[in-house]
N, C-alpha and C positions, 0 to 999 in steps of 0.2 A: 334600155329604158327610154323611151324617145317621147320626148319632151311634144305634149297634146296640146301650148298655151300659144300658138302663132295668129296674134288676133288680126293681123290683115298681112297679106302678100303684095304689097306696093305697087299696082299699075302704073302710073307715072311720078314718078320723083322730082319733088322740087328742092334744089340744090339751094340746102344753106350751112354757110359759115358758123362753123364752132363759134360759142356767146356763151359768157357766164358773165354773173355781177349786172350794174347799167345797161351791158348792153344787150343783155335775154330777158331782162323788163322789157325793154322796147321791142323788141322785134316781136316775142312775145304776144305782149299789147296789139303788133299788127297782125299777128294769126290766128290769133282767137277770140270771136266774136263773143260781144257780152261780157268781156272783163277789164274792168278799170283799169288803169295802173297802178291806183294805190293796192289793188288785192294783188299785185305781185310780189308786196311785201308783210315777213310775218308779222312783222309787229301786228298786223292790220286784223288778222285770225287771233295771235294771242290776246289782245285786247278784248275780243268778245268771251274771252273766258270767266266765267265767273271764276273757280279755281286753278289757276294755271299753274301754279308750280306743287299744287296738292299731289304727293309720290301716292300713284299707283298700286304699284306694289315692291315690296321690300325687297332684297336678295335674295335671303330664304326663301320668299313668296314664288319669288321669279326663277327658283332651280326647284322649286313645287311643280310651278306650271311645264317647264320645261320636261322633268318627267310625264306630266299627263299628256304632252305632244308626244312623246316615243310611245306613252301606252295606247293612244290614239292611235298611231301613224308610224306603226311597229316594222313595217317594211319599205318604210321612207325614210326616219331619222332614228339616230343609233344613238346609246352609251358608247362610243371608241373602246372605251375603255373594258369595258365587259365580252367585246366580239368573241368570235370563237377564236382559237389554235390555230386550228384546224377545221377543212369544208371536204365536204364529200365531193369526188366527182360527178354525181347527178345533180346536186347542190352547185355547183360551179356551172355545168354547166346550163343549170340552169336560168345563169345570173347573167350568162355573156350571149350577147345578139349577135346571131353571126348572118352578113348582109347574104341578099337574094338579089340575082336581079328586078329591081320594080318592073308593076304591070305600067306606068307611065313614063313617059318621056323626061330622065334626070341628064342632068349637066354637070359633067367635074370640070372647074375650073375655066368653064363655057363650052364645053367640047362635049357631046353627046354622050352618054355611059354605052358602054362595050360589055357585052358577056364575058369577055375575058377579064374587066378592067376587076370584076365583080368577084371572080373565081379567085384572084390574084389576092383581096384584097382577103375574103373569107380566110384563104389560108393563111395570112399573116397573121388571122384572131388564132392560130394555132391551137385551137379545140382540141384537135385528135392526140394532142400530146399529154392530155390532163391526167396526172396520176390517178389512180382508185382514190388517196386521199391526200389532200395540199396541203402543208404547212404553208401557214400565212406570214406576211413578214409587215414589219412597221416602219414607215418613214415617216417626213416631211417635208411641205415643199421647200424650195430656196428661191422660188421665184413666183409673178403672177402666171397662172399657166391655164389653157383651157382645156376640160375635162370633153372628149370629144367620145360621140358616138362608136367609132371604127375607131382602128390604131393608126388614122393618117391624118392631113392637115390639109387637105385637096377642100378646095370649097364646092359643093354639091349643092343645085339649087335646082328648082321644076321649071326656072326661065334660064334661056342662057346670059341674058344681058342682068340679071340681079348678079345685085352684090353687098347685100345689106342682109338675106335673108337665108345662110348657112343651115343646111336642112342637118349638117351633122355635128353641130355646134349644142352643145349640152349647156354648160354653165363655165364661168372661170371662177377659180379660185386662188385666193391670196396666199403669199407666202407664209410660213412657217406654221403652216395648216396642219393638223395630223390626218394620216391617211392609215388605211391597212392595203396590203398591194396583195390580192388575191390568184395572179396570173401574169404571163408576160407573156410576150410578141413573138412571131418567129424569131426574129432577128435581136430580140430582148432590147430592142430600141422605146419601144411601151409598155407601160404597167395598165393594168386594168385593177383598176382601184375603188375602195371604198371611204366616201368622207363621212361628214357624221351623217347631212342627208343629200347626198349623191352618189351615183356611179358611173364609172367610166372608164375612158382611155384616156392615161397623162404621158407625157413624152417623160421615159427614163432621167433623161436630163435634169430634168424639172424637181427630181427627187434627191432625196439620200437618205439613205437606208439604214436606219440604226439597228447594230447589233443584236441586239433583242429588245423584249419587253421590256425588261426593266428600265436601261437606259432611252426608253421611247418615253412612258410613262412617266421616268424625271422631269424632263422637260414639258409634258404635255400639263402636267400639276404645278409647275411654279405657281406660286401662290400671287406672287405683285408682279404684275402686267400694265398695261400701257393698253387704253384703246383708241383708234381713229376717230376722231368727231367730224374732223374736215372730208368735202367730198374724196379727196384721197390726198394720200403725203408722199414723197418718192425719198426713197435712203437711199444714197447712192447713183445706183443703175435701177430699184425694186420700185416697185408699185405696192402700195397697200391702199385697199380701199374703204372709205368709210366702215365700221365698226369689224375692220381687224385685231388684233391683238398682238401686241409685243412684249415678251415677255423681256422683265425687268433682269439685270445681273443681280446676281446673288451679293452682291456685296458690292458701297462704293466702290467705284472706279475710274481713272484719273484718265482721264482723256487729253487729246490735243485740242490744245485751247482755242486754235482757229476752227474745229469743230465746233464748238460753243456758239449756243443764241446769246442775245443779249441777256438774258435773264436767267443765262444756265442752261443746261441738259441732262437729260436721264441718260442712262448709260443702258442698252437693250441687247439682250443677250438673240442671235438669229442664228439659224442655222444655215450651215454651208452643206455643197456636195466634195467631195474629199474623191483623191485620184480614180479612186476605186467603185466611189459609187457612195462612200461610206459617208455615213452623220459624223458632223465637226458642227463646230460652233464657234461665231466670231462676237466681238464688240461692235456697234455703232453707236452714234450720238445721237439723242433726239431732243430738239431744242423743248423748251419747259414754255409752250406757246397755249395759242386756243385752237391748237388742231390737234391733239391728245388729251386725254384726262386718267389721271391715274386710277385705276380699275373700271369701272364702268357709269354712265351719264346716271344719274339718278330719273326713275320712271315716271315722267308727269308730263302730262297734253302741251306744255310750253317746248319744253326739250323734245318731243315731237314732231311737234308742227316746226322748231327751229334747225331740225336735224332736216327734212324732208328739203325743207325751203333753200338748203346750201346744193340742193340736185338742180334745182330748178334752171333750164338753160342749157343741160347736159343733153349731148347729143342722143339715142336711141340708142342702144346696144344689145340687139340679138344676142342672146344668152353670155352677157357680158361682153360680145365685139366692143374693139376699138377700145377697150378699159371703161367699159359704161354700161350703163343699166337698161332692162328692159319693164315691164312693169311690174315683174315679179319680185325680180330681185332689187328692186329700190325699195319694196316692202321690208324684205328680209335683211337688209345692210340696213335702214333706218330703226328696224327693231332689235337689229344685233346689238345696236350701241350702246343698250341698256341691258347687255346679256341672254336677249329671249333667242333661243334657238329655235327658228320655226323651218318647216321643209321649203326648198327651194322654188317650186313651182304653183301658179296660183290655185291650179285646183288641189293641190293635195295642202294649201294652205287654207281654201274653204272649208276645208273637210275637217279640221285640226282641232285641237282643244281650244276653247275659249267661249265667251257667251257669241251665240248667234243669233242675228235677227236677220228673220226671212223675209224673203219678197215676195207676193203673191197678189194679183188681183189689180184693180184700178186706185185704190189707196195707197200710193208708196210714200207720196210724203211722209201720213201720218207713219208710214215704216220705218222711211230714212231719220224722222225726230227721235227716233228710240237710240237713234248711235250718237257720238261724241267728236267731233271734232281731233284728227287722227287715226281715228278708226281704219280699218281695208273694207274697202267694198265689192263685192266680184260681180261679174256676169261671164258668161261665155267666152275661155280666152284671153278673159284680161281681168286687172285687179287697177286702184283707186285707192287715193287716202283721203279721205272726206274732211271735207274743212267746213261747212257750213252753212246754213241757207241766207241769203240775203232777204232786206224787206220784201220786194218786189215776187219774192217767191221763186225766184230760182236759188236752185243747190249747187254747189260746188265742192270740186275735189282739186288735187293735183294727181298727175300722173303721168310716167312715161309713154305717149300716145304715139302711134305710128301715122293714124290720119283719121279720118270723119268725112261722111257726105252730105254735101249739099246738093239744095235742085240743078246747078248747075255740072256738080259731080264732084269728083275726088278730093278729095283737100290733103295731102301728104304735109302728115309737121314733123313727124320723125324727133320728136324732141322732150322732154319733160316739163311738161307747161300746167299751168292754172286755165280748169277749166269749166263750164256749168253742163249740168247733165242732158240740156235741153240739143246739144251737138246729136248727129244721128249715126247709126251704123249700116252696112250696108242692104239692110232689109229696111231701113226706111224708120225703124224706130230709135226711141230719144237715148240714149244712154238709161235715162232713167227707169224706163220701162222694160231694159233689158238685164236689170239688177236683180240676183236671184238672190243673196246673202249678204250681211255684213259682219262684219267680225270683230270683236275686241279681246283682247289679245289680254287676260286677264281669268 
């Protein structure tokens, strides 16, 4: 299933230093023309709200909508819980892409692709082994992992000196995720896996594999959880990133006290990989701070716009590279945090349930006034969260941007910045006039 949202391919890269907080306002402020430095901060967006902390929609409401995105978007995002047993061999095989050599000149790891490198790797997807019918099995991960195209880790790119733009890089996913693992590798090193809306290749590792259903399902239903607010928290050695989920122990539990915040900790129940392969499950602490909230943010354009603004400054990340967002998925970690499960990639996020408003014609203001501050915005490739227009009549959003042209040429930001629609793409039009949809997610 190969990922159709790579809005530019980098010609020249200009090298900049990881920035969060002070110092990705300012730098910020120097890359992107037309924005003040007070709009790098939210308060500056929340203020123009007349209703900011007016909820949305309720929990109920939000596992409403959350179905009409499966009944929408029925072969992108899942019930887990309802999957099949059991897949037929035409049904399998018709889920797993097994590579070809490209008609174009590809690079593993900067080295030119070889017919053989291709033939090698086909057979690790180990096709020809698929029973007439597959009993499926359930895990979860134990770590952050990336769900990758092919069963390898080799970076593949159209240039050999890129290195930001992994053509076989899917998405990552957080730990204690539920998966169903539909296939394994020759060497059963990879599962070829289903999340609720991904597929792929996860390194075995990455997994463990509970005994059955029933003990998958335990765990996947704890009722009191834990979700990520801050752009991400680390336990330990793990990564969790903005609106993960950690599920709560089932009953106090008495920790080491030099674990403890000052204010106390939850005690969060995660799972481990066990000698075997097999689901375990351990204890951690998590401090009782403002980078969790117990169950999920409550739905309002202020928790929105203050969820988005904690990315702001964060590097780029090709389908999650380097533990960071590209612009799809800052969409989809900023709206997890309030429970909505939306598909992972921007076009099948345009396509999704929710009210739309279209783009069409030389009127887009009067279009873009019909959306809300938070909103996604799409065009071709890339997605927006729209914050607002200013006096002077430009519009702005936030977004994880890779770069923009001007008459002088390429402008590489690679960063998630505040920006106005008036930047160009590289056919020469404004952002604005290349917006097909907006979406609110309601």
């Amino acid at each position: 299933m190969k990922r159709l949202l790579l809005f530019v391919t980098v010609v020249t890269m200009i090298t900049m230093a990881a920035f969060v907080g002070p110092a990705a306002a300012a730098d910020a402020y120097k890359v992107m023309p037309n924005v003040a430095p007070m709009m790098l901060n939210e308060t500056y967006w929340i203020n123009k709200l007349q209703e900011p902390n007016q909820v949305i929609l309720q929990q109920k409401e939000i596992a409403a909508f959350n179905q009409a995105v499966i009944d929408k978007s029925p072969d992108t995002v899942f019930d887990l819980r309802q999957y099949p047993s059991k897949l037929s061999k035409e049904k399998l095989v018709s889920l797993i892409a097994v590579p070809k050599l490209p008609e174009e000149r590809e690079y593993v790891n900067g080295q030119p692709v070889t017919a053989d490198y291709y033939s090698t790797l086909a057979a690790k997807c180990n096709v020809n082994a698929i029973a007439p019918s597959t009993l499926v099995r359930f895990a979860f991960t134990v770590t952050r992992a990336n769900i990758r195209t092919y069963p390898t880790n080799d970076f593949v790119a159209d240039k050999s000196e890129d290195h930001e733009f992994d053509l076989w890089q899917e998405t990552a996913i957080d730990p204690a995720e539920p998966v169903v693992i539909l296939h394994e590798s020759l060497n059963k090193d990879w599962y070829y896996v289903q999340t609720y809306n991904y597929r792929g290749w996860l390194p075995a590792r990455a997994l463990a594999v509970a005994a059955n259903r029933q003990e998958w399902l335990k765990y996947f239903d704890t009722a009191e959880f834990l979700t990520v607010t801050a752009h991400k928290i680390t336990i330990g050695d793990t990564v969790f990133a903005m609106g993960a989920k950690l599920p709560l122990a089932d009953s106090k539990v008495s920790l080491l006290r030099e674990k403890q915040g000052k204010a106390g900790n939850y005690a969060v129940k995660l799972p481990v990989r066990g000698p075997q392969g097999e689901l375990g499950f351990e204890l951690a602490a998590v401090p009782m701070d403002n980078q969790v909230v117990r169950g999920y943010l409550p739905y309002t354009r202020a928790n929105i716009i203050s969820q988005v603004f904690k990315l702001q400054g964060q590097r780029y990340g090709w389908g999650g590279m380097h533990d960071s967002w590209d612009c799809s998925s800052l969409v989809l970690d900023v709206y997890r945090s309030f429970g909505l499960r939306l598909p992972r990639n921007a076009d099948e996020q345009e396509l999704t349930a929710g009210r739309t408003i279209a783009f069409s014609g030389s009127d887009r203001v009067a279009q873009i006034n019909k959306l809300e501050p938070g909103d996604a915005i799409y065009m071709p490739g890339h997605v927006m969260m729209y914050l607002g227009q200013e006096q002077d009549g430009r519009q702005y959003a936030i977004h994880s941007l890779g770069g923009y042209n001007t008459e002088e040429g390429r402008i590489s930001v690679m960063r998630v910045v505040v920006s106005d629609l008036s930047i160009k793409t590289r056919s020469g039009k404004t952002f604005l006039n290349r917006l097909t949809n907006g979406k609110q997610f309601q």
